[in-house]
C-alpha positions in Angstrom: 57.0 -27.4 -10.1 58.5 -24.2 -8.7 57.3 -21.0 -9.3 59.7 -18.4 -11.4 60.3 -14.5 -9.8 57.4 -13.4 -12.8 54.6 -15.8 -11.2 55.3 -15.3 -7.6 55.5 -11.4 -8.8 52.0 -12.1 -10.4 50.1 -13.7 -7.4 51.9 -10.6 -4.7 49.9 -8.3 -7.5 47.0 -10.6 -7.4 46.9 -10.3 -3.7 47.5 -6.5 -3.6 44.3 -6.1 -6.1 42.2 -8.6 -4.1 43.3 -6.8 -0.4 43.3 -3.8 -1.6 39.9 -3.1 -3.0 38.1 -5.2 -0.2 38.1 -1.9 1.9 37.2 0.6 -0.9 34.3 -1.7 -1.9 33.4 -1.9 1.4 33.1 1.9 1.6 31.3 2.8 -1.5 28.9 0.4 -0.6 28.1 1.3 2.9 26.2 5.0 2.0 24.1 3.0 -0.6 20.6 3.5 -0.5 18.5 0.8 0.6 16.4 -0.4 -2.9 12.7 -2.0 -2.5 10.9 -3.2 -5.6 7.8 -6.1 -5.9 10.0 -8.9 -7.1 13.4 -10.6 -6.8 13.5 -10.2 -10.4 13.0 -6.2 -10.2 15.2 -6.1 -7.0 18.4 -7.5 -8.8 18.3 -5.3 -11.7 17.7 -2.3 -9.4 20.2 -2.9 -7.3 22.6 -4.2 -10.3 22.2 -0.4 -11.6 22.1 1.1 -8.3 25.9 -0.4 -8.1 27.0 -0.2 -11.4 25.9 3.7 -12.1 28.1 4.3 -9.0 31.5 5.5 -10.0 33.3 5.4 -6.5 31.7 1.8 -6.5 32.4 0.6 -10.0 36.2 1.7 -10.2 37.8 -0.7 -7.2 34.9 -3.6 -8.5 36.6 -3.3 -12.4 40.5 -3.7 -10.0 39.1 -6.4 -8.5 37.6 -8.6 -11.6 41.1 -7.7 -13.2 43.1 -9.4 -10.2 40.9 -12.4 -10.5 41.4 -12.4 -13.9 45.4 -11.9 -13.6 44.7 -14.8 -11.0 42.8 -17.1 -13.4 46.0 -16.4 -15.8 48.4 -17.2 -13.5 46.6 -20.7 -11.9 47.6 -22.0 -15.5 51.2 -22.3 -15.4 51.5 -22.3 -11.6 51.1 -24.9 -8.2 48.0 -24.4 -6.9 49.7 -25.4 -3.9 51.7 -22.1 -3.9 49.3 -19.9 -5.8 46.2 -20.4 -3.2 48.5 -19.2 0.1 50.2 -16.3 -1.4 47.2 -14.8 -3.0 44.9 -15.5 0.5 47.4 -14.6 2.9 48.6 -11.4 0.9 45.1 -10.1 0.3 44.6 -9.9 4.3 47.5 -8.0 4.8 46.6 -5.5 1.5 43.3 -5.8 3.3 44.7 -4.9 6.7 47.2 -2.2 5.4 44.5 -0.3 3.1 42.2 -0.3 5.6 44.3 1.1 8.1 44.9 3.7 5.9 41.6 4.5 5.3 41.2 4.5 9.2 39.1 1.8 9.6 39.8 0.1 13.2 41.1 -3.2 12.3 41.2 -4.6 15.8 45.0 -4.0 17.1 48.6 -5.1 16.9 47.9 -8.8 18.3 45.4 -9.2 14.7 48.5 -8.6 12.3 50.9 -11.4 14.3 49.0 -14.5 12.3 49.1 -12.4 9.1 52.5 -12.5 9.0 53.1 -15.7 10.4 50.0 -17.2 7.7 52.3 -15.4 5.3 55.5 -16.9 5.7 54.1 -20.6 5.2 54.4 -20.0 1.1 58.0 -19.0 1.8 58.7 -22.1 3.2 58.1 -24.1 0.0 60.1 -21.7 -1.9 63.0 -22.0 0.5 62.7 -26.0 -0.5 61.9 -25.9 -3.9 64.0 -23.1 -5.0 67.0 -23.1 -2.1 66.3 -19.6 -1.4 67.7 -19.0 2.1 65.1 -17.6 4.1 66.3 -19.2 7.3 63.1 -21.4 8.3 63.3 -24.2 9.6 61.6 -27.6 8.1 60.9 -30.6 9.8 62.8 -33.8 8.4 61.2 -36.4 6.2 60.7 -39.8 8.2 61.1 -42.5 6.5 58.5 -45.5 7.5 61.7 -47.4 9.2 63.2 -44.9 10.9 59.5 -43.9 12.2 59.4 -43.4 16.0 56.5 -45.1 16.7 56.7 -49.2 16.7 54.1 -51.2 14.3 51.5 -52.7 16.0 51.6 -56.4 16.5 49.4 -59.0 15.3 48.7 -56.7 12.2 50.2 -57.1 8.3 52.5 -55.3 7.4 51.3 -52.3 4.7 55.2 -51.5 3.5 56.1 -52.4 0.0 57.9 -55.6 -0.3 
């Protein structure tokens, strides 16, 4: 099942609501102050309205539920197998990029070479299932006769007769 322009459109917004809130929930939550009560009970809920009474907190937390929301959406009409790479791999470069931006230190140039190589592996089952010419390479199918490898003897054969 290939994914149409709208879906893959869908997931890359997915991804940018995901990677791009990490950072900003990350930064609302840091100045928090520290809440103590008797109980678990009393801790949640304190800390549960601590959060939620936080406006610079509460904002990029509501874009986030939305994304997963859009995501939840979008799992039903399309491959898991294309929705689960685009959304993860986008989201750490929205991640990356946000938090640069905010001026985190993310760690250096040699961090962003995976991203963008992690990124590329969804293309490559577009470039099959759609034709979409994005110049990568694929390995070709072996068949189990033309496999490289000779059968080992003294065993039964497991091919279809």
């Amino acid at each position: 099942m290939a994914a149409s322009l709208g879906q893959v459109l869908a997931l890359v917004l997915v991804a940018a609501l995901w990677g791009g809130t990490q950072p900003l929930l990350k930064r609302a939550s840091a100045g928090l102050q520290r809440v103590h009560e008797p109980t678990w009970a009393q801790q949640l809920l304190q800390e549960m309205k601590t959060l939620f009474l936080n406006t610079e907190y509460l904002m990029p937390f509501l874009l986030n539920q939305c994304g997963s929301l859009l995501y939840y959406l979008t799992l039903a009409s399309t491959d898991l197998t294309l929705a689960v790479p685009i959304c993860n791999s986008l989201a750490i470069i929205f991640t990356l990029i946000v938090g640069k931006a905010l001026g985190e230190d993310i760690g250096g140039k040699p961090v962003l070479l995976p991203c963008g190589h992690q990124s590329s592996l969804p293309l490559d089952s577009l470039e099959k299932d759609r034709g979409w010419g994005l110049g990568l390479k694929t390995r070709p199918h072996l068949s189990p006769s033309s496999s490289p490898v000779p059968a080992p003897t003294g065993m039964a054969e497991l091919r279809p007769s």
